[in-house]
C-alpha positions, 0 to 999 in steps of 0.5 A, spaced: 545 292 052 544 294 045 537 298 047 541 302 052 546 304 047 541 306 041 538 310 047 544 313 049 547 315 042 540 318 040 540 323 046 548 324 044 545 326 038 539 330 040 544 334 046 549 336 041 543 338 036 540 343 042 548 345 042 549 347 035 543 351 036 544 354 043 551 356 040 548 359 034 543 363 038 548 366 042 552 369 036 546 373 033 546 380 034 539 382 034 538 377 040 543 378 044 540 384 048 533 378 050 539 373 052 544 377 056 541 380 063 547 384 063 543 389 059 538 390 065 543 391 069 547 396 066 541 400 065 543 400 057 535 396 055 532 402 053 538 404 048 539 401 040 544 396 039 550 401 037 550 404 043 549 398 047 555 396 043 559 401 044 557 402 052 560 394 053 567 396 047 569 401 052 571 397 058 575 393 054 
């Protein structure tokens, strides 16, 4: 039982790691437009990133 335990705490470890990466990822300005598909189907991927943010502001 004492195996099944470290296994279990090593993949908690390793999930919460994969989190923290995937969170700060995420947060990154410059690669927001390769992560989101709601660029492709706005039609906004071909324009900079200030109008991109611009194009999004404008609906809130």
């Amino acid at each position: 039982m004492k195996r099944l335990d470290r296994i279990l705490i090593k993949l908690i470890i390793i999930q919460f790691i994969i989190l923290i990466c995937a969170q700060v990822l995420v947060q990154q300005n410059h690669i927001q437009p390769y992560l989101s598909r709601v660029v492709q189907y706005e039609g906004v991927n071909k324009i900079t990133i200030t109008e991109w943010l611009e194009t999004f502001s404008q609906g809130e």
